[in-house]
Structures are given as C-alpha cells and as structure tokens.
C-alpha positions as a Markdown table, in Angstrom:
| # | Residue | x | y | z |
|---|---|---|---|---|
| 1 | Unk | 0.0 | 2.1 | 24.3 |
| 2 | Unk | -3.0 | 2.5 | 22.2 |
| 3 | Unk | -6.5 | 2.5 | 23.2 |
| 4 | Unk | -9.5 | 1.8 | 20.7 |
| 5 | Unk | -11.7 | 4.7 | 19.6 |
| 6 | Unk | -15.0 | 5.3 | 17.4 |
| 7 | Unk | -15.0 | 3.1 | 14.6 |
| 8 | Unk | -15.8 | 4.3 | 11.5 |
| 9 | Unk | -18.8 | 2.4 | 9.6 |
| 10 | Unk | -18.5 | 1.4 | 5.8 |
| 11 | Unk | -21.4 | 0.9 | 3.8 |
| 12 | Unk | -19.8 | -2.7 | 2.7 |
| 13 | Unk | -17.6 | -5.0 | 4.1 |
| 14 | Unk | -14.3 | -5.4 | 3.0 |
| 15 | Unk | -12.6 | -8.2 | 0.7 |
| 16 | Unk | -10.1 | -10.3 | 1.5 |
| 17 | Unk | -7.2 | -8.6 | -0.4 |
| 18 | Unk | -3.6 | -7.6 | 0.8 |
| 19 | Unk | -3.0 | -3.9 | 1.9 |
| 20 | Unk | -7.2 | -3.3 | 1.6 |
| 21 | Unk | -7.0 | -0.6 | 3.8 |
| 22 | Unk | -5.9 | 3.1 | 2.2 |
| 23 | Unk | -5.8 | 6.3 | 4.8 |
| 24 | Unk | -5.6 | 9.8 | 3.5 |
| 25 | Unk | -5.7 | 12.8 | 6.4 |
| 26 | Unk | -6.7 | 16.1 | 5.5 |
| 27 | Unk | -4.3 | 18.9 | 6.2 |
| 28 | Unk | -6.6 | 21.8 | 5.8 |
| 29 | Unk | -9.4 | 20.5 | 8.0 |
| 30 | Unk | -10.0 | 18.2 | 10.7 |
| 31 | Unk | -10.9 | 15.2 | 8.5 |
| 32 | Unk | -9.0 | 12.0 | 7.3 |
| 33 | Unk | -10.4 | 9.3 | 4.6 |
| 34 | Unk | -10.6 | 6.0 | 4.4 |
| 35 | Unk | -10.3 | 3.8 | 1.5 |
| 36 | Unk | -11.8 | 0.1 | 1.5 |
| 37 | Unk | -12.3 | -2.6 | -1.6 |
| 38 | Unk | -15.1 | -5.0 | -1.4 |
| 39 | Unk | -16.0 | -6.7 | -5.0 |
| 40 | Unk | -16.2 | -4.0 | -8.3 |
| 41 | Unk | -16.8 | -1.6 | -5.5 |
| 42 | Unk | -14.5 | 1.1 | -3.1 |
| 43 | Unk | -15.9 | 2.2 | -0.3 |
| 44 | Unk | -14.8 | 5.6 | 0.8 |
| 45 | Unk | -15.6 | 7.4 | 3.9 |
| 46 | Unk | -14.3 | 10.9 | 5.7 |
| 47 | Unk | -14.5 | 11.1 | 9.4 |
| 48 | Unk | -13.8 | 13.7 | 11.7 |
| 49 | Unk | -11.3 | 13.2 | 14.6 |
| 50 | Unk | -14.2 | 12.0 | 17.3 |
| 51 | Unk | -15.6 | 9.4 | 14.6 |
| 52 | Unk | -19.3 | 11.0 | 15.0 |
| 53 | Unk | -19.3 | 13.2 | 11.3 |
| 54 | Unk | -18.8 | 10.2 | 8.4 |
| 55 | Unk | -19.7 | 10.8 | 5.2 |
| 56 | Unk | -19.9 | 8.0 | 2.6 |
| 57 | Unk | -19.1 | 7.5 | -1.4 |
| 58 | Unk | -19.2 | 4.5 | -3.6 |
| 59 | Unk | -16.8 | 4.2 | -6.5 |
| 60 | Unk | -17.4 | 1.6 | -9.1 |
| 61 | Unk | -15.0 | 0.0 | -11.4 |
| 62 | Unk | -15.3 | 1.0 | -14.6 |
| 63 | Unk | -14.1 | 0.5 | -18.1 |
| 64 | Unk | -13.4 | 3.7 | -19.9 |
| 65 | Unk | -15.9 | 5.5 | -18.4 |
| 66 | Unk | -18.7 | 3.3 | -18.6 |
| 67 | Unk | -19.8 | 0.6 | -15.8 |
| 68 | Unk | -17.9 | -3.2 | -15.5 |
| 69 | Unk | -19.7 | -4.9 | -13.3 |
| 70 | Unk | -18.0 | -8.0 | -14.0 |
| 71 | Unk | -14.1 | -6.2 | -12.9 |
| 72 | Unk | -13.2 | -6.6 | -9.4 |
| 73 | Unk | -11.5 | -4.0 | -7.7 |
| 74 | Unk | -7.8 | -5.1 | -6.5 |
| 75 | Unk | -6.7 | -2.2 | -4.5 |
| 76 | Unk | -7.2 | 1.1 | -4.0 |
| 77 | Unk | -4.7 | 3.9 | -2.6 |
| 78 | Unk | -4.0 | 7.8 | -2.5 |
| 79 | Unk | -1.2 | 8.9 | -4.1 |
| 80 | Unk | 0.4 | 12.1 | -2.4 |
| 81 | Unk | 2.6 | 14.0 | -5.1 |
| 82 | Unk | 3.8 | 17.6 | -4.0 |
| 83 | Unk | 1.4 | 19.0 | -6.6 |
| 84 | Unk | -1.5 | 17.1 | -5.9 |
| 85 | Unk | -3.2 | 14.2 | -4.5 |
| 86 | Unk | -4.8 | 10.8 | -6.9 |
| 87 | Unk | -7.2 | 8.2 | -5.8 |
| 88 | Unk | -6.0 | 5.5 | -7.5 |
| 89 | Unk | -8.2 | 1.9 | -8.3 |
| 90 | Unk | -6.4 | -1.5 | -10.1 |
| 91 | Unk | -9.0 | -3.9 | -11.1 |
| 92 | Unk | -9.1 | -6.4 | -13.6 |
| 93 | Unk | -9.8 | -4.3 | -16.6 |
| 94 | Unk | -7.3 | -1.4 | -15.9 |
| 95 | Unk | -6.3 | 1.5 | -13.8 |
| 96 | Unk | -8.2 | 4.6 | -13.0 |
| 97 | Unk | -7.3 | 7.7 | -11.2 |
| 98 | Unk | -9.3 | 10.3 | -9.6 |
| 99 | Unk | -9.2 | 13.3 | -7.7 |
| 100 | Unk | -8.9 | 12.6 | -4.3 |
| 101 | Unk | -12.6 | 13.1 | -3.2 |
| 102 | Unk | -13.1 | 10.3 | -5.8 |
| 103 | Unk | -15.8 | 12.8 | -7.0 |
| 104 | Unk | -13.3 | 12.6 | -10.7 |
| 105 | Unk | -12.1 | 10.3 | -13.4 |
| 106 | Unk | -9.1 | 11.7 | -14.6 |
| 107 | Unk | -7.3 | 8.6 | -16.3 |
| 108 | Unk | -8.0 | 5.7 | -17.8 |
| 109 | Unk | -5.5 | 3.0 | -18.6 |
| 110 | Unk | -6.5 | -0.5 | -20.0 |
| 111 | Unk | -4.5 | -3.6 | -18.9 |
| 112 | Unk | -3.5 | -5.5 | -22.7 |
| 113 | Unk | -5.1 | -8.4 | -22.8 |
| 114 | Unk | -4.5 | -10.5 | -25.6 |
| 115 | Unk | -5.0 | -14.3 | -24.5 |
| 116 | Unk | -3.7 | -14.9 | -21.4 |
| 117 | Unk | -2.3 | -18.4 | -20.4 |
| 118 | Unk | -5.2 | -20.9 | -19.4 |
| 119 | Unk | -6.2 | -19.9 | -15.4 |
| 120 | Unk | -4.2 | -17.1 | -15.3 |
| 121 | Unk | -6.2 | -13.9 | -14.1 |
| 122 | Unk | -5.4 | -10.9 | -15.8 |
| 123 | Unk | -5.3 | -7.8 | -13.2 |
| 124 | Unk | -3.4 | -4.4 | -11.6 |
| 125 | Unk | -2.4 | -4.2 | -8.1 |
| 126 | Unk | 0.4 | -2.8 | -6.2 |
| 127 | Unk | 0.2 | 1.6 | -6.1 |
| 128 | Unk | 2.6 | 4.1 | -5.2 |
| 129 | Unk | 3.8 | 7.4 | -6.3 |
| 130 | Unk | 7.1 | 8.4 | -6.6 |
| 131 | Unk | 10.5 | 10.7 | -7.1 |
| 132 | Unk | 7.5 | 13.5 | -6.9 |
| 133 | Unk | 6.1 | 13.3 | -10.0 |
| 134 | Unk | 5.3 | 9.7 | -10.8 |
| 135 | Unk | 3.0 | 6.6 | -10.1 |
| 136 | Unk | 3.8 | 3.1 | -10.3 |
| 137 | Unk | 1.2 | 0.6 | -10.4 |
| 138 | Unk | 1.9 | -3.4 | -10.9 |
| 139 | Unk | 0.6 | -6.0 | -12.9 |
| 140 | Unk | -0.6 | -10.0 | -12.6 |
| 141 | Unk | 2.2 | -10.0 | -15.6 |
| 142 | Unk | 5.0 | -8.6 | -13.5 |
| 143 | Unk | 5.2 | -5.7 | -15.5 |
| 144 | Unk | 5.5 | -2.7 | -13.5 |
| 145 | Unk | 4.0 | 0.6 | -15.1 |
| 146 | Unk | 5.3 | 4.0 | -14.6 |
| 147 | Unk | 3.1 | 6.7 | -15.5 |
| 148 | Unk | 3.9 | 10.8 | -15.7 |
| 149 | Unk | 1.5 | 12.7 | -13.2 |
| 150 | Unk | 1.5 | 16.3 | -14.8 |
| 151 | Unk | 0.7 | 18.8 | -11.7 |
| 152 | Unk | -3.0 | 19.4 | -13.1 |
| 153 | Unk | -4.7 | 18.3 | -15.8 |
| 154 | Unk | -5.6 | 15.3 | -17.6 |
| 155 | Unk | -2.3 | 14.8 | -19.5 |
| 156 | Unk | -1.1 | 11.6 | -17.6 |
| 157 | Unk | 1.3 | 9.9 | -20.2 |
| 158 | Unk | 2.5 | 5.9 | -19.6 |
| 159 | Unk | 6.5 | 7.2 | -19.6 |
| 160 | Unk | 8.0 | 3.8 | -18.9 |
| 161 | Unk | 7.7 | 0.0 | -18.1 |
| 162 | Unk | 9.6 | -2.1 | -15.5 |
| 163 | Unk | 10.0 | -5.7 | -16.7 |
| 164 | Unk | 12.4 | -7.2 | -13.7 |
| 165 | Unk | 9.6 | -9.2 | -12.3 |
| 166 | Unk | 8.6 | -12.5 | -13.8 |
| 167 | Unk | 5.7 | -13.1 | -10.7 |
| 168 | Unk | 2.0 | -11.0 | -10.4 |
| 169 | Unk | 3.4 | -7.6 | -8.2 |
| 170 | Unk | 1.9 | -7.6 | -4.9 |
| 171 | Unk | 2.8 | -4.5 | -3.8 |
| 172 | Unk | 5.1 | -1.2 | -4.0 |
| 173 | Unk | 6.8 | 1.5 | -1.9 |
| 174 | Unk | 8.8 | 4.2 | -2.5 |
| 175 | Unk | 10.8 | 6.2 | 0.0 |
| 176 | Unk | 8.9 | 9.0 | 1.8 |
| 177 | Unk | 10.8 | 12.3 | 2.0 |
| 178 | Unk | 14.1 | 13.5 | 0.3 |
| 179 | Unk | 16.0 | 11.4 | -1.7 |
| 180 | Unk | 19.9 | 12.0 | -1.0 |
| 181 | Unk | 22.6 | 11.1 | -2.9 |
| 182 | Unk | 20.5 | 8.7 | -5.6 |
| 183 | Unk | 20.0 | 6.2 | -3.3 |
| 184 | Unk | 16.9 | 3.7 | -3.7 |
| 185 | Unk | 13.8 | 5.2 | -3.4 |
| 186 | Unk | 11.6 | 2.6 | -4.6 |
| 187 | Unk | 10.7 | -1.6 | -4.0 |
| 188 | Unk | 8.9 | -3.4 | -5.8 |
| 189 | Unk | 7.5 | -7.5 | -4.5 |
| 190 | Unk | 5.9 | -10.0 | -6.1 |
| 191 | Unk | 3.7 | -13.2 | -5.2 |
| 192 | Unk | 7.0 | -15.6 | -5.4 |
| 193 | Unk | 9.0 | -13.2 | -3.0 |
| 194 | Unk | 11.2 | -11.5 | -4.8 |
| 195 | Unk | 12.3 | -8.1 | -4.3 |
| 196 | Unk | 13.8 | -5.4 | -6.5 |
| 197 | Unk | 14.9 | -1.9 | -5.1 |
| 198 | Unk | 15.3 | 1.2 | -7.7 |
| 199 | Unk | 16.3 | 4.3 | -7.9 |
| 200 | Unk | 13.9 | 7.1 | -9.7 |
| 201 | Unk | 15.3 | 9.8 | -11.8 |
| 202 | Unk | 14.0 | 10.6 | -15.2 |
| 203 | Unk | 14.5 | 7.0 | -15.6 |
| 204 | Unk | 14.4 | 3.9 | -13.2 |
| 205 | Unk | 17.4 | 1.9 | -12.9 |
| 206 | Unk | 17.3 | -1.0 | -11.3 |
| 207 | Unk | 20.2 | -1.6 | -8.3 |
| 208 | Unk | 19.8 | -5.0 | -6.3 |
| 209 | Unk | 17.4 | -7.9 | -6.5 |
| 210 | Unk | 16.5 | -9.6 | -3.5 |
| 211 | Unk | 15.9 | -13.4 | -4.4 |
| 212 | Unk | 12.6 | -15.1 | -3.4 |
| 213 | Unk | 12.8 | -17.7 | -0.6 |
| 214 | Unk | 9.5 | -19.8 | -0.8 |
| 215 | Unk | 7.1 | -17.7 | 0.2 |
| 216 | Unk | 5.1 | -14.7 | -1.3 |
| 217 | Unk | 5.9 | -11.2 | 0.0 |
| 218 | Unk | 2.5 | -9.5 | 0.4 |
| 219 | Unk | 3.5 | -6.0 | 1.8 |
| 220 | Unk | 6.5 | -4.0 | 1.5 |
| 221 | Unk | 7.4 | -0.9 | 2.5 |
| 222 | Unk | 10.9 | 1.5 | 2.0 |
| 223 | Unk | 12.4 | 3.9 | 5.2 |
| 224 | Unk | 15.5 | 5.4 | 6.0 |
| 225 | Unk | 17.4 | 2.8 | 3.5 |
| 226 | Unk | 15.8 | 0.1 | 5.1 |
| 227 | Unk | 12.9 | -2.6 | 3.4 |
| 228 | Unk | 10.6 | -4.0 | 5.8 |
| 229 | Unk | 8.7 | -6.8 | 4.0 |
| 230 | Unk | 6.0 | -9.0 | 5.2 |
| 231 | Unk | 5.4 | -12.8 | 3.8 |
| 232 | Unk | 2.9 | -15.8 | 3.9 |
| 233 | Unk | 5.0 | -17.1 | 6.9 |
| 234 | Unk | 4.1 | -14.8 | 9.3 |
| 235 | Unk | 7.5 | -13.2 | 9.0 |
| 236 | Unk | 8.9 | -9.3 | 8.7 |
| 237 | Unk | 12.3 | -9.1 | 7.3 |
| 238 | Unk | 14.4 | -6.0 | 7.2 |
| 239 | Unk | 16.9 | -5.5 | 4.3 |
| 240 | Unk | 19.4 | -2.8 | 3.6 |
| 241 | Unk | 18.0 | -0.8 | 0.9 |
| 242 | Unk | 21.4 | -0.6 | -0.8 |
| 243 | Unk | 22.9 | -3.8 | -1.1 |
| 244 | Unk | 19.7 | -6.2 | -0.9 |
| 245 | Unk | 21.6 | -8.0 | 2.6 |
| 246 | Unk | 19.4 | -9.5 | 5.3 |
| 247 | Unk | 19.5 | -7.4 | 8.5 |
| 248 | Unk | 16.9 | -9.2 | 10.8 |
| 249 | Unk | 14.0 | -11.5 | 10.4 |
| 250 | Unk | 11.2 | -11.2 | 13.0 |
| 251 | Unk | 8.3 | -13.9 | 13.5 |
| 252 | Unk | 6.1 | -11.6 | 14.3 |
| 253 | Unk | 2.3 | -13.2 | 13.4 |
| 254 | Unk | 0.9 | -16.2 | 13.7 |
| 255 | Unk | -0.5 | -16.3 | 10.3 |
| 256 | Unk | 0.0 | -14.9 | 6.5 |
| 257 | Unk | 1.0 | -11.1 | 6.8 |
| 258 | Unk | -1.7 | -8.6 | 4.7 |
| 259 | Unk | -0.3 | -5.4 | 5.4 |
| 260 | Unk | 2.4 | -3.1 | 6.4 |
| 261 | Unk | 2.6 | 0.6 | 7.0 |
| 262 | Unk | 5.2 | 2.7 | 8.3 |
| 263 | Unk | 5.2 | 6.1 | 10.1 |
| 264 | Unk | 8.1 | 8.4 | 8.1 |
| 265 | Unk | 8.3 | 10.8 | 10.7 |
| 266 | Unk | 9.2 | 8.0 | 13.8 |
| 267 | Unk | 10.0 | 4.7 | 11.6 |
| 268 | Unk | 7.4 | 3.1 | 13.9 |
| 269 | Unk | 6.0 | 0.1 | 11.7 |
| 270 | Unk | 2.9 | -1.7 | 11.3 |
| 271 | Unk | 2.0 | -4.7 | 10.7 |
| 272 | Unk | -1.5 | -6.6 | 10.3 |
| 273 | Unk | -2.1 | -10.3 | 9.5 |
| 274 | Unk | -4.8 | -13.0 | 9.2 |
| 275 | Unk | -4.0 | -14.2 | 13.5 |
| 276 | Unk | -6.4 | -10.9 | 14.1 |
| 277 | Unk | -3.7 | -9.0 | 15.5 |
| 278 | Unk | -2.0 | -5.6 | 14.7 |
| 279 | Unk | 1.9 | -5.2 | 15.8 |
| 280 | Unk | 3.6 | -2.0 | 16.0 |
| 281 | Unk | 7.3 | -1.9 | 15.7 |
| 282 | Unk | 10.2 | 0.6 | 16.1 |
| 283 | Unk | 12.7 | 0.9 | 13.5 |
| 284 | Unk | 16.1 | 2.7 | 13.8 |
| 285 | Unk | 19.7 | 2.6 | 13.1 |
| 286 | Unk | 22.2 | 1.7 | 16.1 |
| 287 | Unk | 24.5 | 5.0 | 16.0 |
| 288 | Unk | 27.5 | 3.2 | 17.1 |
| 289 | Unk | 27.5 | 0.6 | 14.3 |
| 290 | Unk | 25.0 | 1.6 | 11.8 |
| 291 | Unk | 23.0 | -1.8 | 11.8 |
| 292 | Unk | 19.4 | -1.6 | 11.5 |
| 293 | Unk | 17.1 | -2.5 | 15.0 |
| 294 | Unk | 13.6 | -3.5 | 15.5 |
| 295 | Unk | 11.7 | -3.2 | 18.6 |
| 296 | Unk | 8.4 | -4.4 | 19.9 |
| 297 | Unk | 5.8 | -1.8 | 21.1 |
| 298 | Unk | 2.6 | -3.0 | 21.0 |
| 299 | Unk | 0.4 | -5.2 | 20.3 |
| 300 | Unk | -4.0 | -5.5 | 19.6 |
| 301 | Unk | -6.0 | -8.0 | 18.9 |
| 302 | Unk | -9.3 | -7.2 | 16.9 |
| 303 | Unk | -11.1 | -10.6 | 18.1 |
| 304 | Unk | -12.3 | -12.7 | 15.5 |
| 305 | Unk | -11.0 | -10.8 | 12.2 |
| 306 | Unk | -9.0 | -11.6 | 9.0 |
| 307 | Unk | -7.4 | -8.3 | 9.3 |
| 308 | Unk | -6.6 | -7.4 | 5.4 |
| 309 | Unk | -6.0 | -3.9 | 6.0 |
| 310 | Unk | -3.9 | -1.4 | 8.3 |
| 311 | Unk | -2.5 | 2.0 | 7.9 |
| 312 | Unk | -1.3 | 4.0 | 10.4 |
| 313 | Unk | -3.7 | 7.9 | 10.6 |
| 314 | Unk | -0.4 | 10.2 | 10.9 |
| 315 | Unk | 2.8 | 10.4 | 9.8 |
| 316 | Unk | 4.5 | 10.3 | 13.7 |
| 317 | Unk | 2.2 | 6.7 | 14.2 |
| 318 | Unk | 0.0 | 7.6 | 16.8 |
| 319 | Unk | -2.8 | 6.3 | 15.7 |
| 320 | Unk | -3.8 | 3.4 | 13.0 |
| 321 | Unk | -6.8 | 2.0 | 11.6 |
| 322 | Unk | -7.5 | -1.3 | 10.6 |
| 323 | Unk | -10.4 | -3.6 | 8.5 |
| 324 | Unk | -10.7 | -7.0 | 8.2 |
| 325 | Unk | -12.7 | -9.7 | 5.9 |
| 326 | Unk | -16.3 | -9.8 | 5.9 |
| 327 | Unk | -15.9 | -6.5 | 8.5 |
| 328 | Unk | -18.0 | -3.7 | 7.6 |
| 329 | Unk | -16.3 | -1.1 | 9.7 |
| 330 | Unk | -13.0 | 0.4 | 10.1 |
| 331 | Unk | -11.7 | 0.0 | 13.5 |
| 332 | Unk | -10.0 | 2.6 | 14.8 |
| 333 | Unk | -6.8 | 3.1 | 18.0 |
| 334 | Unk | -5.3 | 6.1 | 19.3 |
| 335 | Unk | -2.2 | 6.4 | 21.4 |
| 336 | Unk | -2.8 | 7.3 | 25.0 |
C-alpha cells in the first residue's frame, strides 16, 4: 500500500507529453530531482525526503547556445552512466545535454532539417543511456541516434545511427544492470507500435522486431529479458526480450497509457495513463516453467488529472511520483 505525501510544487504546469515526468535521487545526500516539460521550458526541482526544502530551476530550449523560443521541449530525462550523470532535453530544433544540476550545456546536436514532408513536425524524443557508455535519443524520422558519452568532458561524438524504424520513436529503454551473455539490452517503440529489441556492444545489432498491431506504443521499458510496453488502448503487454513472443497482455487502464517505469531492484512496474490512475505491478519469472507473471498491487487515483508523467523515486519501488496535464505540482506516494 502506498499513502500520499508532500507534493512537490513546480513553477509551471506540465504538458501533455508521454513519459513527462524524469526522477533522479541523489546518493550522496538526502535529495532527489524532478524533471517536468511544459512548452520551450523544463522545470526542475530538488526536494528533500519530507517535501518541505524545494529548490527550483528553469531550463530553456535553446539552439546552439542561444535562446529558441519558438522550439518546444519533447522530453526531458537523466541519463545515469557509471561515470557520470546527463540531463538530457529533445525539442524540436535538437538535443542538448547538461550536467545533471542542469546548471551546464555540454552538447549540442541539431536535428537535419532539410524540407520535411508537408504537416510533418520535425522533433527528438525518446532518451536512454546505454551498454555504460552511450545515449540513444529518437527521432520524428525514426532514426534513432547513438551518441559516445566520454567519462568527462565535452567530447560527445554522434558514433552511430539506427535506421529500423519507419514511425516517429516514442520512447526507449535499455536494460538496467549487467548484461550477461549479449542478450538484448535495449528497445526501442515507435508511434505505429512497433518494437525493436538490440543488443549494445561497440555496435548495435538489431535481434527481433515486434510488429505493430494498430495502436501506438507510448512507453516501453526492458527488465530481466522481459519488455513491458504500454499502448493507446489502455493495454501493457509483456514480451520476451529474446525472441519478440507475446507473454501476457493486461487491460490495465481505462484510457491511452503515458508512462511506464519499472523498479530494477524488485521488477515492480508502473504504469500511469490519461483515466487518472497509477497501477503498480509485479513482475517475475515462474521458477518452475520460466514464463513471465504479472501481478496487481496497487492502485491510486489522482482525481481529476491527465496523468503524463510517473516514475517510481527508488530503485526497490517504494515510492513514485506522478504529474499530470495542466498540474503544476508533482504529486508524491510512499509505501506504508
């Protein structure tokens, strides 16, 4: 069971964009931050555990270093590497990256835009680092790019470019924790609902395609072998990592799903939709026959909200956060 705590206030209110929530706690000191989009704008904020210390920072999109008030921020996430830590914005412009106080700039990378097709918006979204020492960012071209994080330093370098997808990425998730035996380690979705699952190395290869089935996968997220992937439908369906084959599919909202998070240490997963509410599942292997399970825990409703963000604060799950559209806080739960 979780109970709501101290909310943490934001000094906008947050857009209506998938996974618009990003939560990054502090090892070193009894703080965690809290990333929120609302227009060319991020709004970041650090709170201690009891939610009464909050401090505040904007971050504007920007265009090689000089204001854009005209881009609009897509998403914004941190991006753990074991040799440091990137705040990283997609906007319609490009990609930046900043240290992870957002206090920064170290990269810059322009999206190519030539002449795009007539109505087709031109923009980054989907984040995630991976195989240690590399971030991944998506495109409304279905490019994926991979960039080289050097451990400090300014010397990011654009090492490769995955061209599987033919649909805008929505999102990407990479495998949290060791990588045995090259098995996939990252997923990548796209707004028609295709999947692809990869493997990192010094190069990606790709290994399975999982085939789009009518409606666009919003969130997506990679544990233990197993994708968990949340669509327009309402639905969360849970694919071996491996082969791409259907384990389970769970109605598990009401309305279009905007986010999923999952807790590596437990494989308890989130999940956070338009219908208000936040679920929180269970994930885990049956030892007998190896087939993946799900099971319901809990469930809150944040009354009259377009959730668009939800991240859980700790890496066992026992305690999340969530925004929604138009909602100029972050709400807050902790386990009791």
């Amino acid at each position: 069971m979780y109970r709501r705590e101290r909310s943490v206030p934001l000094k906008s209110s947050s857009s209506a964009l998938y996974n618009n929530l990003s939560v990054l706690p502090l090892r070193d000191k009894p703080l965690t931050y809290f990333a929120a989009v609302h227009g060319s704008a991020v709004s970041l904020a650090s709170a201690a555990a009891d939610g009464l210390s909050v401090s505040h920072r904007q971050l504007q999109a920007t265009e090689g270093g000089r204001a854009a008030s005209a881009s609009i921020v897509t998403q914004a996430s941190w991006c753990v590497l074991p040799s440091r830590v990137l705040l990283v914005l997609t906007s319609q412009k490009g990609i930046q990256m900043y240290e992870s106080d957002g206090s920064i700039m170290v990269y810059w990378h322009a999206l190519d835009v030539l002449e795009p097709p007539p109505a087709q918006a031109v923009f980054a979204r989907g984040i995630a680092a991976a195989s240690g020492r590399f971030i991944c960012v998506g495109t409304s071209s279905g490019l994926v790019l991979v960039f080289d994080i050097p451990s400090k330093g300014t010397n990011i370098t654009l090492s490769e470019v995955l061209e599987e997808h033919r649909d805008s990425i929505t999102d990407i998730a990479s495998e949290v924790g060791e990588n045995l035996g090259g098995a996939a380690d990252l997923v990548t979705a796209d707004d028609s609902g295709a999947l692809c699952v990869w493997r990192s190395k010094e190069e990606f290869s790709l290994l399975t395609k999982i085939s789009a089935f009518g409606w666009t996968c919003s969130s997506v997220k990679l544990w233990n072998g197993v994708i968990a992937a949340g669509y327009g439908n309402g639905q969360i369906r849970l694919y071996e990592a491996s082969s791409g084959a259907l384990r389970a599919t769970v109605s598990a909202h009401a309305r279009w799903i905007y986010a999923l998070d999952l807790a590596p240490l437990t494989g308890k997963l989130l999940s956070g939709a338009e219908d208000s509410y936040v679920q929180i599942w269970k994930l885990s292997r049956s030892p007998d026959t190896g087939d993946i399970e799900i099971e319901h825990c809990h469930s809150e409703c944040v009354p009259d909200t377009q959730l668009c963000g939800a991240r859980f604060c700790d890496p066992e799950g026992n305690s999340f956060a969530a925004t929604g559209y138009d909602l100029s806080e972050i709400v807050r739960y902790g386990q009791v």
